[in-house]
N, C-alpha and C positions, 0 to 999 in steps of 0.2 A: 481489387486493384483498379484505381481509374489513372488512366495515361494519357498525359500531355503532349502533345507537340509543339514545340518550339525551331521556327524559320530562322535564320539569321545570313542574311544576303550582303556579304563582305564584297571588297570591290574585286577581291579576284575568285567568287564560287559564294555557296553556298553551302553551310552547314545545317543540317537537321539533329535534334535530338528527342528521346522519348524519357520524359518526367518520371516515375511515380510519385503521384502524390499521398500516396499513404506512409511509405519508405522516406519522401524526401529524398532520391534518390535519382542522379539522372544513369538511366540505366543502358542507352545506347545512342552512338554519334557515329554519321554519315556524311559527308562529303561532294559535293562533285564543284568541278569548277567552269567557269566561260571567261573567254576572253574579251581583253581589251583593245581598242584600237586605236590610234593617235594619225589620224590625218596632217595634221599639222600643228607646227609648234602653240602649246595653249590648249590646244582641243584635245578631250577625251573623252570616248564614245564606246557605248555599249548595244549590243542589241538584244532589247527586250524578250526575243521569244526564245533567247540561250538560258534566258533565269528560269523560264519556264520548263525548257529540256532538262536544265542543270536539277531544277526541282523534283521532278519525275523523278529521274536515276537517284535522286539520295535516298528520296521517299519509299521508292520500293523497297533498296538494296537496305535502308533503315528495316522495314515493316519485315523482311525475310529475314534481318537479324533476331529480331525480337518474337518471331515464329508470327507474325500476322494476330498479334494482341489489339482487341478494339481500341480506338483512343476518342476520347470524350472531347476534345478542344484541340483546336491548333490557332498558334497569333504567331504573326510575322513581325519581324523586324530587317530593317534595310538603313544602309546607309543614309544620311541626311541629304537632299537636295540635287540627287541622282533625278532628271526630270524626262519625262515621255510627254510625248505629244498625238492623241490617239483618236480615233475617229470614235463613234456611240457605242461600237460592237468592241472596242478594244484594242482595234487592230493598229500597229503604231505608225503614223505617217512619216515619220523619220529615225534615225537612233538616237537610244536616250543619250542623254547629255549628262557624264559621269559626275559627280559631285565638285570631284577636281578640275573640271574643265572651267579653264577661263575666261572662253570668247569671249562674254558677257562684261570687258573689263571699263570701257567707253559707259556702256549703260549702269553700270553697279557706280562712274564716280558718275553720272548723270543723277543718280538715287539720292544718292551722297547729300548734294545742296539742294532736298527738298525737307520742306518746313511741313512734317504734321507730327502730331502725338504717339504716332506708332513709330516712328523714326527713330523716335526715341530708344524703345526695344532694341532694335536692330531690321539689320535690311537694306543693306550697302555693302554687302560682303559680297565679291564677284561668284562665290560658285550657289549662292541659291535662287531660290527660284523664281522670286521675281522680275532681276535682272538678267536671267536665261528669259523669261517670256519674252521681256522687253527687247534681246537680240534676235528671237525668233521672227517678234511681229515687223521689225528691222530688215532682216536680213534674208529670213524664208516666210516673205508675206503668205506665201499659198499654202504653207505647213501651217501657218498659225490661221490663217480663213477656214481650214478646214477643218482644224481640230475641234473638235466637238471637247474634250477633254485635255487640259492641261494637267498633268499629276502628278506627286511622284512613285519611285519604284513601289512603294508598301502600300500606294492605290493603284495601282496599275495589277499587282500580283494579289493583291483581295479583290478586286475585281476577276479575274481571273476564276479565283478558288469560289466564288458567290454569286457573281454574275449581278453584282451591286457597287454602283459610283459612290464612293462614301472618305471621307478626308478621316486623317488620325489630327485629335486639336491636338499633340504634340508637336506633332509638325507644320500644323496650319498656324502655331500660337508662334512657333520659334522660328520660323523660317518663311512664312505668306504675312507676316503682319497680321495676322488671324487677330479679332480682339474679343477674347472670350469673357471680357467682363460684359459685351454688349451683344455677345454672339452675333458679328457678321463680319464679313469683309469689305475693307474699305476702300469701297470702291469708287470714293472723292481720291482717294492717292494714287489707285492704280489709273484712276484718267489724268492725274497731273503727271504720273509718268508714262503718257502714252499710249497706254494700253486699258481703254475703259471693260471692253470685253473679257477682259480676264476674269472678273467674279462670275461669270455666268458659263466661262470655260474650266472652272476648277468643278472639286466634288461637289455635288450641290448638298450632300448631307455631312455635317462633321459631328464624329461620335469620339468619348475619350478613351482613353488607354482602360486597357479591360471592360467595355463595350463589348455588345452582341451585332452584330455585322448578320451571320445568319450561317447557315445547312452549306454544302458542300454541294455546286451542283452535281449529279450526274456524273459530265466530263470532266469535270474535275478529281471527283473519288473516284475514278477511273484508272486517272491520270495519278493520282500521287500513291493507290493502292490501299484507300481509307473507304469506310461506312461512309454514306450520303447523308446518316442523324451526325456525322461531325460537326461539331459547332464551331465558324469562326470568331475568334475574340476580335476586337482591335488592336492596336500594335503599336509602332512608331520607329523612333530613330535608336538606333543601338546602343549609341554609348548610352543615351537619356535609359532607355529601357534596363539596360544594369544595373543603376539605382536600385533597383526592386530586388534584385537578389545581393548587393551590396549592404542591404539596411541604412541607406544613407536617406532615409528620409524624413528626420527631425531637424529642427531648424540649427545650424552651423555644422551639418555633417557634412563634409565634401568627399565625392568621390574623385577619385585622380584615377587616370588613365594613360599612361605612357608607355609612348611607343614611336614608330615614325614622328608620329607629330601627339602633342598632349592636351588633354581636354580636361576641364575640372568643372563641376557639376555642384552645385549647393542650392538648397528652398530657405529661405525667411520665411517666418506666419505673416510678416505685413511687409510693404512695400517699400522696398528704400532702392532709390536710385542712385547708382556706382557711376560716374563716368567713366566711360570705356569698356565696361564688363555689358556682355549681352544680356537683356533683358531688364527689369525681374518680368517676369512671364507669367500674369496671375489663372493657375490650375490649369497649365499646359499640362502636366502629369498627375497631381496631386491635387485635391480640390483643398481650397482654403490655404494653401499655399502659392508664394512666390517662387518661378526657380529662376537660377542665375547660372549664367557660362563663360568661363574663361576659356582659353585654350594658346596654345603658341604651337604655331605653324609647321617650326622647321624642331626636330629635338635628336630625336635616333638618328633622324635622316642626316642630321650634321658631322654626328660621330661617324656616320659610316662612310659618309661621302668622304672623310679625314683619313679613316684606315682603309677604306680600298682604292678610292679615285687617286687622292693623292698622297699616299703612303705602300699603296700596292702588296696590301697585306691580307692574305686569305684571311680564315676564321681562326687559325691558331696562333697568329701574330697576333691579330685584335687581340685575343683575350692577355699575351703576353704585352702588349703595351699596356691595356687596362691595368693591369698588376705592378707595374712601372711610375703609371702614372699616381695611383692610390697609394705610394710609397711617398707621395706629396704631401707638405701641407699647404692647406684652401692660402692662395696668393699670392707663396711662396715663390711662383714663375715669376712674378711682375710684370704678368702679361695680364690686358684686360681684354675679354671679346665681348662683343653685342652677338644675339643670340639670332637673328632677322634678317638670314638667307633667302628667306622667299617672302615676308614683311613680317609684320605681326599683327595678330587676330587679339589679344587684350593685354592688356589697358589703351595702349595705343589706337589701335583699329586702322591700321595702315600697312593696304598691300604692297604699295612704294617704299617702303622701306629696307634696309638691305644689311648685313653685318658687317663688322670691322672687327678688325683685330691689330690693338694697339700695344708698345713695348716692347715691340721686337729687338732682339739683337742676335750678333752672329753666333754668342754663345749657346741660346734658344737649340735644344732637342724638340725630337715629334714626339716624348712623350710630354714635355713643358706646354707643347701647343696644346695638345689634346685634352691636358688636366683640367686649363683655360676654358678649354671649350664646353667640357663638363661641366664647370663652374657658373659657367654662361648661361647653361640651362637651365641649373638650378637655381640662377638668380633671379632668371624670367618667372619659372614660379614663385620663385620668394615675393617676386615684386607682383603677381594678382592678389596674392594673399596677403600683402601691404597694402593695396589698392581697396581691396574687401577691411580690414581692422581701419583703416584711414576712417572710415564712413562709419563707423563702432563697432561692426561687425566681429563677434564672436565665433570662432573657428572651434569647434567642440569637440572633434575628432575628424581622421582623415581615414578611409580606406582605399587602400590602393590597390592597382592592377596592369596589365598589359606586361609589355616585352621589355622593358624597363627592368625588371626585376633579374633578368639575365647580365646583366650588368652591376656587379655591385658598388661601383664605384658611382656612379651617375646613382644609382639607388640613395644610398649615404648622403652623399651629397645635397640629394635633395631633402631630405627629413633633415638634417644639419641646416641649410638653408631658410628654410623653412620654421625650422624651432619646434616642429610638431611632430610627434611621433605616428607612424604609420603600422595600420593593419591592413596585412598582406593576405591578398586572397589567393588560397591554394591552389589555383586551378583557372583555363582560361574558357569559361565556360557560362560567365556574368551573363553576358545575353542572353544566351541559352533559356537559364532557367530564369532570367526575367522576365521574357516572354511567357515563360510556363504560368509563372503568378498572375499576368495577367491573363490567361487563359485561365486560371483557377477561379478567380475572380468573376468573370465569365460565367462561369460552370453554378456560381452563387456558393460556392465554398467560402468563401471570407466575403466581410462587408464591408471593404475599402481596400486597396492598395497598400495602404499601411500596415495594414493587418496583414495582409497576406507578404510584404516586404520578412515583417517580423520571423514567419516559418519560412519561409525561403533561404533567410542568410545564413552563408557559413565564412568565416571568417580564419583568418591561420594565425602566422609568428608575429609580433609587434616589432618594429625596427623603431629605437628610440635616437633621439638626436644629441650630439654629443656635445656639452656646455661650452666646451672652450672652441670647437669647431662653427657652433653659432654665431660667438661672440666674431669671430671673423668674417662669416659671410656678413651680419650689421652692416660692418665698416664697407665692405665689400661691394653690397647691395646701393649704398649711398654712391660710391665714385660710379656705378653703370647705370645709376640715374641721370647721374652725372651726367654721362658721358654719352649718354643716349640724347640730353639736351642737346649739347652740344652736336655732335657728330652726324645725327639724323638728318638734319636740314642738307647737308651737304653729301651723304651717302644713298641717298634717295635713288631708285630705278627714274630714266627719264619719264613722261610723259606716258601712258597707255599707247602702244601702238595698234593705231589702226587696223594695219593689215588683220589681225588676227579676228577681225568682224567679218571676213569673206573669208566662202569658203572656194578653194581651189578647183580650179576648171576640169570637168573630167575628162 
């Protein structure tokens, strides 16, 4: 039996699980959680040595599940663009700065109007990391003078478990402007934004996903209740890392991921530039592959802010409007919403953006709204996956995942939408054993990610999309183009406010 470990550092805890790779089999999952803190509006902040407590306690309570079974590898994965700011030894000069956290919002549109070739990719989005530098070296000069390291969570916590500064290109290719076709960072743009220090402040080594990092110090196997011969893999950003146990890594596979908010993940073998879609990102995860990212913003979080904030419906009304509203057909309300509560992250790329919801009348029920609203989301999908076949792009298959699936209407909806029928993964445990493969990987079990994608995936039911329900969103899809021309310009959040670049007096 050899046993994996797989990390997965969600914004509210930590999960741990134990692989078999012989079984293909994830055979035990642990827990523990840290909290968040919100200083003030925009800002949200974590403190680094709670992922570390939170780590221990899974890790043990993991390893006394499983009777204390040796494990051959462990890789980490963390949310994207969660940053710390830490001295040589690790220790962190301030609290990280949550992935969601906005301060950074003056500097992300400062990013915005600069002209280089990485730009292109991406790197104007207010929650990562080079726009967090940019407000540090702003706003806590003595935080950012003294950091010896700028990093994020999944270098911060392998640093920890290794006692080795070392970057994932996952996250350095999709979120530092990393340019792995010339291996270095470009540190002509981070001086045109202010911050020429920052290549010499990140990891100085970047290794790729399933990468050997190294042994487990000491304090470390100490600390999580592992062998010191543990091998750490490299890792990355979670949704990217579920790929690998989704099998979506042949070119037009996309994985989808919905939930609060929705992320859609696909590689091309060659480069084709999308406007507005992040990236392509050449062998951010995949060597000899392009990936690309779509995502939108606000999705679950819409529905739910609909049935609790303003509808005042626990969980057994939700489900009873759900079943209300799915009594509808797609347009039937004649209500049209824009999906862009808190902006949109693609095609667009605009955090200023805001939602509308047009065709009101007094005849209008909350379950008409809500059908609408559903509609809205699954039109925002329809329209990256317009945005991707616009440029030729062949969509090959979809597998799906996340909290979305608890919803079957929003589920539908969106395969309808879409046109494309969806493979449903059984289980919410993607990262989990993505991590695992990349630690397999590691281990020199398989000889590429792809390989090891292949045994990793398990896939469930197909939800197929229904002819005449397509044919409606189409037309459907055309008017919230529309009407996203129009209405945008004038539904806009004003200007970035200031204030939220100071932090409050203590």
């Amino acid at each position: 039996m050899t046993l994996l470990l797989g990390l997965d550092f969600g914004t509210g805890g930590v999960r741990a699980g134990l692989y078999d790779l012989h079984s293909h089999k994830l055979i035990q999952v642990a827990e523990a959680a840290y909290a968040t803190q919100y200083p003030q509006l925009g800002w949200a902040e974590q403190a680094p040595a709670d992922w570390w407590t939170a780590l221990g306690k899974a890790c043990r309570q993991l390893m006394a599940q499983a009777g204390h079974l040796p494990v051959a590898a462990v890789c980490v994965a963390t949310t994207a663009s969660t940053v710390v700011a830490a001295q040589a030894d690790g220790e962190p000069l301030a609290p990280a700065l949550l992935w969601m956290d906005c301060r950074a919002a003056v500097e992300s549109a400062r990013s915005a109007r600069i002209s280089h070739p990485m730009m292109n990719q991406g790197g104007d989005a207010v929650e990562w990391l080079v726009p967090k530098a940019m407000w540090l070296a702003e706003h806590e000069p003595e935080v950012y003078r003294r950091a010896a390291r700028i990093c994020e969570a999944v270098d911060w916590i392998n640093y920890q478990l290794t006692g080795r500064w070392v970057a994932s290109q996952l996250n350095a290719s999709c979120k530092w402007n990393y340019d792995t076709l010339q291996q270095r960072f470009p540190v002509e743009l981070y001086a045109d934004l202010g911050i020429p220090e920052l290549a010499q402040k990140l990891p100085p080594e970047v290794i790729k996903v399933g990468g050997r990092i190294g042994p487990l110090t000491a304090e470390a196997a100490n600390h999580l209740g592992l062998s010191r011969d543990t091998l750490v893999a490299q890792g990355g950003i979670d949704a990217h890392m579920a790929m690998l146990s989704a099998g979506t890594t042949g070119a037009g596979e996309v994985l989808f991921i919905g939930g609060t908010s929705v992320v859609q993940l696909m590689h091309t073998p060659k480069r084709i530039d999308v406007p507005g879609i992040w990236g392509p990102y050449p062998g951010a995860l995949l060597d000899g592959q392009w990936l690309m990212e779509g995502g939108q913003v606000s999705a679950g979080s819409i529905l739910n802010w609909l049935a609790q904030k303003m509808f005042g419906l626990d969980d057994a009304g939700h489900q009873q409007l759900i079943r209300q509203a799915a009594a509808l057909q797609p347009g039937s309300t004649g209500l049209l919403v824009l999906d862009y509560w808190m902006g949109n992250r693609t095609p667009y790329r605009s955090p200023d953006m805001r939602g509308a919801i047009m065709g009101l009348s007094l005849n209008h029920d909350r379950h008409d709204l809500y059908r609408a609203s559903v509609e809205a989301i699954a039109l925002g999908s329809a329209n990256i996956f317009h945005t991707w076949r616009s440029e030729g792009i062949e969509i090959t298959r979809v597998v799906a995942a996340g909290g979305f699936q608890k919803n079957p209407l929003w589920l539908q909806a969106t395969v309808d939408a879409t046109g494309v029928p969806f493979e449903m993964v059984p289980h919410d445990n993607l990262t989990l054993i993505g991590t695992a493969a990349a630690a397999a990987c590691a281990l020199g079990e398989f000889s590429d990610l792809q390989q090891a994608a292949t045994a990793f995936t398990t896939v469930g039911r197909l939800i197929e999309p229904d002819p005449y329900a397509h044919e409606q969103y189409i037309e459907l899809l055309g008017r919230y183009r529309a009407a996203t021309d129009s209405v945008a310009p004038i539904s806009c959040k004003p200007p970035a406010n200031r204030t939220l670049g100071v932090r409050p007096a203590a």
